[in-house]
Structures are given as C-alpha cells and as structure tokens.
C-alpha positions in Angstrom: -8.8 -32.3 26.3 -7.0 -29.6 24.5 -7.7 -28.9 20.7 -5.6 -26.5 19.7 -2.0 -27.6 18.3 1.0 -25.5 17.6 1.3 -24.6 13.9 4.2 -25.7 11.3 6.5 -23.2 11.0 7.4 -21.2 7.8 8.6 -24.0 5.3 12.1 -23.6 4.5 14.1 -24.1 2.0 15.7 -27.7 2.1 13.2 -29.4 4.9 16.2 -29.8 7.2 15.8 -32.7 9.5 14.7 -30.8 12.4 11.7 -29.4 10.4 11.1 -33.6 9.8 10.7 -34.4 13.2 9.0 -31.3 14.3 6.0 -31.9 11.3 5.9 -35.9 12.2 5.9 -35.4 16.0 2.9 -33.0 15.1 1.1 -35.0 13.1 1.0 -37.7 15.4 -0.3 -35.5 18.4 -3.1 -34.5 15.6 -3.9 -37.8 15.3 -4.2 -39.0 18.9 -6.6 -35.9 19.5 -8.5 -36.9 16.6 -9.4 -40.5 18.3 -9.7 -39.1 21.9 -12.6 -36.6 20.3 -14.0 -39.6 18.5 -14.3 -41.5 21.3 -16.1 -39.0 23.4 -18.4 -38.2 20.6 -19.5 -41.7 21.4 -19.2 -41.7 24.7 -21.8 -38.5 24.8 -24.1 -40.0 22.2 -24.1 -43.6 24.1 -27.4 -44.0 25.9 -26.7 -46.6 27.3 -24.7 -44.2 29.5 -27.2 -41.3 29.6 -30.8 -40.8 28.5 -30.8 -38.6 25.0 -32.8 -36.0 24.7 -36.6 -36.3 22.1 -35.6 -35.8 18.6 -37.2 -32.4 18.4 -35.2 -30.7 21.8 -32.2 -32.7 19.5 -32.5 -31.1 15.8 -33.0 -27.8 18.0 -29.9 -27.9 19.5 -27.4 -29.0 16.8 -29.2 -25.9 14.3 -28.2 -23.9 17.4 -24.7 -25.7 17.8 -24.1 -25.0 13.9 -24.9 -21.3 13.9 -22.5 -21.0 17.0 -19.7 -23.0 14.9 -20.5 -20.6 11.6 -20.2 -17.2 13.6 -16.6 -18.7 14.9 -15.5 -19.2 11.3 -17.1 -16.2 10.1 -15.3 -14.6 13.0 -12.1 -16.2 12.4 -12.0 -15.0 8.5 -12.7 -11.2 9.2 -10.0 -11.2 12.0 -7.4 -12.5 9.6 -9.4 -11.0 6.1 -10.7 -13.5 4.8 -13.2 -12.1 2.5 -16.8 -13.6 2.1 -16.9 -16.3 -0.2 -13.2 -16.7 -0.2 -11.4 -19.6 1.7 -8.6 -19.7 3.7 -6.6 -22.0 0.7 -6.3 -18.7 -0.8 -4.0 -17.7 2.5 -0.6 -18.0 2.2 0.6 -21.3 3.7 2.0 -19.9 7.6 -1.4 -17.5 7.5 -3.5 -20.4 7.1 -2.1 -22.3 9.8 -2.5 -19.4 11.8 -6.2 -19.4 10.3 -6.3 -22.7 12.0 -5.3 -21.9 15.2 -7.2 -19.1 15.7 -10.4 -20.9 14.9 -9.1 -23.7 17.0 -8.5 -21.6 19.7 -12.3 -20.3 19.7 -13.6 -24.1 19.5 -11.6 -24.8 22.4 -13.0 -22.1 24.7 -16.8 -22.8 23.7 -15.0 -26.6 24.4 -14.1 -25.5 28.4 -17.3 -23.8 28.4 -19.9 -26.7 27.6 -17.8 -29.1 29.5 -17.9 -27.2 32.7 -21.6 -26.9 32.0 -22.2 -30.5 32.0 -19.9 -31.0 35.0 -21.6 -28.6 37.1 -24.9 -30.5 36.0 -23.5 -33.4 37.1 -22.5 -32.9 40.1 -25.7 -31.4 41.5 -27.2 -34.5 40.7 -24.7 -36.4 42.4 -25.1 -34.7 45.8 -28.5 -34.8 45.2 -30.1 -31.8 43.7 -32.1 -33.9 41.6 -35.0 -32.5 39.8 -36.1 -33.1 36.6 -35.6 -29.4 35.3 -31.8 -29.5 36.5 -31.5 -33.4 35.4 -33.2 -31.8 31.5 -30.6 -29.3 31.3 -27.8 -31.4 32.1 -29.0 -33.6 29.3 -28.8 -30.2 27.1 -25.8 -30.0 27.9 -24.1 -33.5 26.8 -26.2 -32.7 23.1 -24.8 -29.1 22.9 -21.3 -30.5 23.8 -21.7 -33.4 21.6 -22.6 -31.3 18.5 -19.7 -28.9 19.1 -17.4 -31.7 18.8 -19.0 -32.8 15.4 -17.6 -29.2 13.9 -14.4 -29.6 16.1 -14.1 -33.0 13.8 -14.8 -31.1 11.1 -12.2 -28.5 11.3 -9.8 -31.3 12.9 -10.6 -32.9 8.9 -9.8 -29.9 7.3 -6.3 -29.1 8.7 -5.6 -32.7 8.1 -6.1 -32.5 5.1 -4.9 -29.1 4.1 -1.0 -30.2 5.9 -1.4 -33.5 3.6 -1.7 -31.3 0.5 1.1 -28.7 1.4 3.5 -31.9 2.4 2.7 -33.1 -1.3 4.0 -29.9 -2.8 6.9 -29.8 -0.3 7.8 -32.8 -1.5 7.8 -31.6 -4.6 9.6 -28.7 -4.6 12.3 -30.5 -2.4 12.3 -33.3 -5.4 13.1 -30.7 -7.9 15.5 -28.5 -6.0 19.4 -28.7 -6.8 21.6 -30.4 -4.1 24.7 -28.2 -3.0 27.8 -30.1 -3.6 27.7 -31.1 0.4 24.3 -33.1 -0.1 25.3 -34.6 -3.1 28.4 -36.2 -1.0 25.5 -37.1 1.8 23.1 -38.5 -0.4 26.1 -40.8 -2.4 27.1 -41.8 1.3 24.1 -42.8 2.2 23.4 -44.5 -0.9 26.7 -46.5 -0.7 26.3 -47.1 2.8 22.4 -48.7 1.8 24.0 -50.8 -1.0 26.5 -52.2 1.2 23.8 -53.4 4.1 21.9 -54.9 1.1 24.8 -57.0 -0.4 25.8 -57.7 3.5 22.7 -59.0 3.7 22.4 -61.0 0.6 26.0 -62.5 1.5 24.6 -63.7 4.9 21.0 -65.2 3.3 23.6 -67.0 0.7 25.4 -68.3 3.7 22.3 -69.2 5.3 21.4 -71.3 2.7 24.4 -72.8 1.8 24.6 -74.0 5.8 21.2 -75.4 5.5 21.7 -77.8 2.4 25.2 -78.6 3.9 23.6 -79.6 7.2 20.7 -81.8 5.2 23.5 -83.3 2.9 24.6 -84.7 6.1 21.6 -85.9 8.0 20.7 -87.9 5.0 24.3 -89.0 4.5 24.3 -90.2 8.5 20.6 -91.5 7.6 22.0 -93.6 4.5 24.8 -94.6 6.6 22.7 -96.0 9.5 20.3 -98.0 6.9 23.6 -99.3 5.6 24.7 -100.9 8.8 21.2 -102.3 9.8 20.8 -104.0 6.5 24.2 -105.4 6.8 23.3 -106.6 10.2 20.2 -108.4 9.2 21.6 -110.3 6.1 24.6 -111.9 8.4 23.5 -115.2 9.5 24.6 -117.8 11.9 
C-alpha cells in the first residue's frame, strides 16, 4: 500500500475550480488510505490470525519502533530546517506539505522494508522451513510492522488535520476577497438560475397538491354518488 500522496499545490488566488477538484479528489484518496492502514493495523494485531508475541518482546519492540519513527522526524526537520523545538506549522503552507511528503516518503520505505521482512518470513514457513527461531522472528516482524503503522496513523492525523485548518483560512480569505466584475455576473447567474429551480419546484409541489385534493374531491364525489344509488335502490319496493 502506498503512503505517500501528492501535495496541494501553492494556493492561488481565487481557488479556481480546478484547484477544487484537485484538493477534493485528494482528500478522498487520503481518506481511503487512512481505512486501508486501519484495517491492517487490525489485521496484524488479530490473533486469531497469528500468535502475538509475550508482552515484554511487545513493549520492546514498539520503544524500538518509536525511536525509529522520532529519528525520521528529527530527520525530516533538519533536511528542510526545522529547528529543535519548532514545528513545521511555523513552515510556510507549500513547505509544510513538502514537510509531509518527505516524512511520508521515509515512512513508506521503512513501510516496504518491514513488509518484505514479514513476507520472506512467511514464506519459509510455508515451504517448510519451520523452526521456532525463524517462526519467532516472523512474529517480530508483524509487531515491528504493526507499530510502524501506529506512527504512519499518526502522521496520516496530522496532515489531515493541518489541510482542514488551511481549507478554513482559504475559505476565508476567498470569503473576504473582492469579485472582479466577471464573477459578480457568474455568481448573480448562478444565483438567478438557483432561484428559478426553487420556484420551478415550488410551482410543481403546488401542482402536486392541487392534483391530489382534485383527484380525492372526486373519489368521494363517485363514493357519495354510488351510496346515493344503492339507497335509492333499497327504499323502492314492489
């Protein structure tokens, strides 16, 4: 499964259409990761699947997954100067998507790594180079590969988050901004053209209606009628 997503471009200055689709086609790509990792997270911490490994070779391994995961940020902020204690909010907006791809990129290669790990693992067992050293370390690594997802999530979080907060302010911004004489006759188009599909649609609800009584008006008048001529039939006599 690939991790790493193309970034937003630079925002412009009017959030043309294009720049729309682009950001929501995004987004939605982001989110379908985001449940493919979450469902291998619990595929890889099922046992029911696989044996896990004794709490204490566990703890062991996600300390060791964690101080992988830090070194990658701390990595990730030198290359594009981060300072310590700093955070890459303090980028300018296309920098810290970059941030986010470069860290991404890193996650994903540790990614290919730990899953080829298990795989080869795996596959010795199959074709039957079982021992219970080989069988242990395949074990190692499903937990190494299932705490390295947990801070894949993590960062996955963070950019979600962080696009959220910047689409606020573009929206914003793009609020606030004067329309050139050209979008002002677009947005009064569009607001006639929304007006008239609304009264359209009133008009045919009001005709709607006005069909419905009409038709009961005359099933009760045809009923009326009917009881009319069956009484009048009853009360004639011989």
């Amino acid at each position: 499964m690939d991790l790493v997503t193309p970034t937003l471009p630079p925002l412009p200055p009017s959030l043309p259409a294009e720049y729309l689709r682009t950001r929501n086609v995004q987004k939605e790509a982001d989110e379908t990761k985001f449940e493919l990792l979450n469902k291998e997270i619990d595929a890889l911490n099922n046992p029911l699947l696989e044996p896990l490994l004794p709490a204490e070779d566990d703890d062991t391994i996600r300390n060791s997954e964690r101080d992988i995961s830090s070194a990658a940020f701390r990595e990730t902020n030198a290359e594009l100067g981060v300072k310590e204690g700093e955070s890459y909010e303090n980028l300018a907006r296309a920098q810290a998507l970059v941030w986010f791809t470069k860290l991404e990129e890193r996650f994903e290669e540790r990614s290919t790594k730990l899953r080829a790990d298990a795989l080869s693992y795996s596959l010795q067992h199959v074709i039957g180079r079982t021992n219970p050293t080989r069988f242990n370390e395949y074990l190692q690594a499903r937990a190494r590969l299932r705490y390295h997802y947990h801070s894949v999530r993590q960062v996955m979080r963070m950019k979600k988050a962080y696009v959220e907060k910047k689409e606020k302010e573009e929206e914003v911004i793009e609020s606030r901004r004067a329309l050139s004489y050209g979008e002002k006759v677009m947005k009064w188009q569009a607001m006639v053209m929304s007006r008239r599909k609304r009264h359209a649609s009133y008009l045919a609800s009001v005709k709607a209606r006005r069909a419905s009584k009409g038709a009961q008006k005359r099933t009760g008048a045809e009923q009326r009628t009917g009881s009319d001529q069956r009484v009048g039939t009853d009360d004639s006599g011989p």
